[in-house]
C-alpha positions, 0 to 999 in steps of 0.5 A: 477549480474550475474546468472546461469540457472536452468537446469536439475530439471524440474520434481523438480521444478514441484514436488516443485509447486504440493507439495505448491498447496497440502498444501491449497487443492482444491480452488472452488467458495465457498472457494472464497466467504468465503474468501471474505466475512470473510476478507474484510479488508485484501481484501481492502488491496490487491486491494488498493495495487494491484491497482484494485478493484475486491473483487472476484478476490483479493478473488481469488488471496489470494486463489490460493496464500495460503495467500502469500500476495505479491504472490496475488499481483503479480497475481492480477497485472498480470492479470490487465494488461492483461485487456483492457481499456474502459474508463476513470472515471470522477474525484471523489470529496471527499464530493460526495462521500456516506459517511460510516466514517469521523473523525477528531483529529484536531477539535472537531466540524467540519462542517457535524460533526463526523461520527465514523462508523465501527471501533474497536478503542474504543473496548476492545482486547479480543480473543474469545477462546469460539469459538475454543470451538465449541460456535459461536461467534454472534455480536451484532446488530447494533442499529437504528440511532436516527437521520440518518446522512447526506450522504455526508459531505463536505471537511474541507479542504475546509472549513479551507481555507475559515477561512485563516487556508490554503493557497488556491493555484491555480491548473491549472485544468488538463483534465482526460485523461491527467492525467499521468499513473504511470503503462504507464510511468516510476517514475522520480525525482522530481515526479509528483504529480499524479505519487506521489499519485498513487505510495502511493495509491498502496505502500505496507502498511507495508512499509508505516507504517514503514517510516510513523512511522519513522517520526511520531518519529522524522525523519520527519520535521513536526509532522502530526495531522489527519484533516480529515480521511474519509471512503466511497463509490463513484461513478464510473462515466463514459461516455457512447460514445452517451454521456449520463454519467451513474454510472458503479457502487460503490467503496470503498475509503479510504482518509486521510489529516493530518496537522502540523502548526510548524513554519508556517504561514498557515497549511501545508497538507499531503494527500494521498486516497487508493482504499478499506478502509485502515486507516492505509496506508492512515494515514501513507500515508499522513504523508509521503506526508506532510514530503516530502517536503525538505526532505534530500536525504538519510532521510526515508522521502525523496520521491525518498527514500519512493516512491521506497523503498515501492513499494509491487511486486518490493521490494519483488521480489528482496528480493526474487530474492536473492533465485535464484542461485549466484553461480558465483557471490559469488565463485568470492567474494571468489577468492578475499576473498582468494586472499586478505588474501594471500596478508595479509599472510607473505610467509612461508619459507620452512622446512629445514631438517638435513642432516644425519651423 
């Protein structure tokens, strides 16, 4: 494509940025913790998708954003790659992690068994109008657990292969620190299986949501039940240089299997974890991750199709890219318009007058 500069409006182009920052107002830590503290879901989202977890700087990003949530990202991931690298975590096992919701549609008895937590699923949709009324809408409190649960539970995964449900194969242990960065290293077909993940753990949601849906409906090849979706909080492990290894603290993670055993021998998995708590993206996720597999090239399913086509900062910059002057580009399309229907058109023989008497 090509494009033409944007020269001689530098004072509009100002004016245009001053006049976004005046509809939000003046930003200060105090916005920045309400916003924190009143949005967490939507703060899970934009670190999972920014692939950083810093609840105050996501605050920061949807702020000085006005809510845009792609301009948050963009923002977010900027300033990520602007930061130096200390460490790398020691690898995180699903069940060492504090558990604050595990769940299973596949079976009803599950070893550690079913933790429901903070969900509105079973709640009823009604919109408190009392509020915009000047009452102050007050939860409930939650009531003390008879019997506390467990904090950890251990992985069904796990548990289903010991029954022969799964087929246990072998990976070949991989060190940490040769573990490939999708943020280093270019996404290449067929990908990776680390590079497939991480591209899924920051994909935009909405889009997930779309192609998971698409083949929840019947593009797919196989129709997911969710085995086990799981909600907590695990230690960032990591070694200090004298060799002592120390918690750098808690993150919140979010991570789904979903299984199908249509025409199978054993049950077939779909797996997909997010930073924050997401069930949604880690659902659809998941589903993605179990269709993929001989996946035709232009199906929804397809991973080149999904894994690019889901990517939140390079998706809706090029969407929006598409604001930028196309002057040249469409004036050319015209030419040709123009000259095609010439080509179409019969030449018009000239008007003949009478000569006079």
């Amino acid at each position: 494509m090509a494009y033409v500069a944007t020269r001689g409006g530098e004072r509009a182009i100002e004016q245009a940025e001053r006049l976004y920052r005046a509809q939000m107002g003046p930003i200060d830590a105090g916005t920045v913790a309400e916003i924190e503290a009143a949005l967490p879901s939507l703060i899970d989202r934009v670190m999972g998708e920014a692939s950083l977890y810093a609840p105050d700087l996501a605050a920061l990003a949807l702020a000085q954003s006005g809510g845009d949530l792609y301009e948050a990202l963009l923002l977010l991931r900027a300033w990520r790659t602007t930061q130096p690298r200390l460490q790398i975590a020691e690898v995180v096992e699903p069940d060492q992690g504090f558990t604050h919701r595990r769940i299973s549609a596949a079976f009803k008895d599950i070893p550690g068994g079913q933790i429901l937590g903070p969900t509105l699923d079973y709640a009823h949709r009604l919109l408190a109008t009392d509020v915009l009324q000047g009452d102050t809408f007050s939860p409930a409190p939650v009531e003390p657990a008879r019997k506390p649960a467990p904090a950890r539970h251990p992985s069904l995964a796990e548990w289903q292969k010991e029954q022969g449900l799964i087929a246990d194969k072998p990976l070949q242990p991989v060190e940490k620190d040769d573990i490939p960065d999708l943020t280093r290293e270019p996404l290449l077909f067929p990908a990776k299986r680390a590079h497939s993940l991480q591209s899924l753990a920051r994909a935009d949601t909405g889009g997930m949501l779309a192609l998971g849906y698409s083949a929840m409906r019947g593009y797919g090849n196989a129709h997911p039940t969710v085995n086990e979706l799981r909600l907590s909080e695990v230690e960032v492990m990591v070694r200090h240089p004298g060799g002592a290894t120390f918690s750098a603290g808690r993150v919140k993670t979010s991570q789904a299997e979903v299984v199908t055993a249509r025409g199978k021998t054993d049950l077939s998995i779909g797996f997909c974890a997010t930073l924050g708590w997401n069930e949604v993206k880690v659902i659809a996720g998941a589903t993605l991750d179990l269709n993929a597999p001989g996946a035709p090239k232009n199906s929804p399913v397809n991973e080149e199709f999904f894994l690019y086509h889901t990517e939140p900062v390079e998706s809706s910059g090029f969407c929006i890219h598409f604001k930028l002057p196309h002057y040249v580009t469409f004036q050319s399309a015209l030419d040709n318009l123009r000259a095609a229907r010439a080509k179409r058109e019969p030449a018009k023989s000239p008007v003949q007058t009478e000569e006079p008497a």
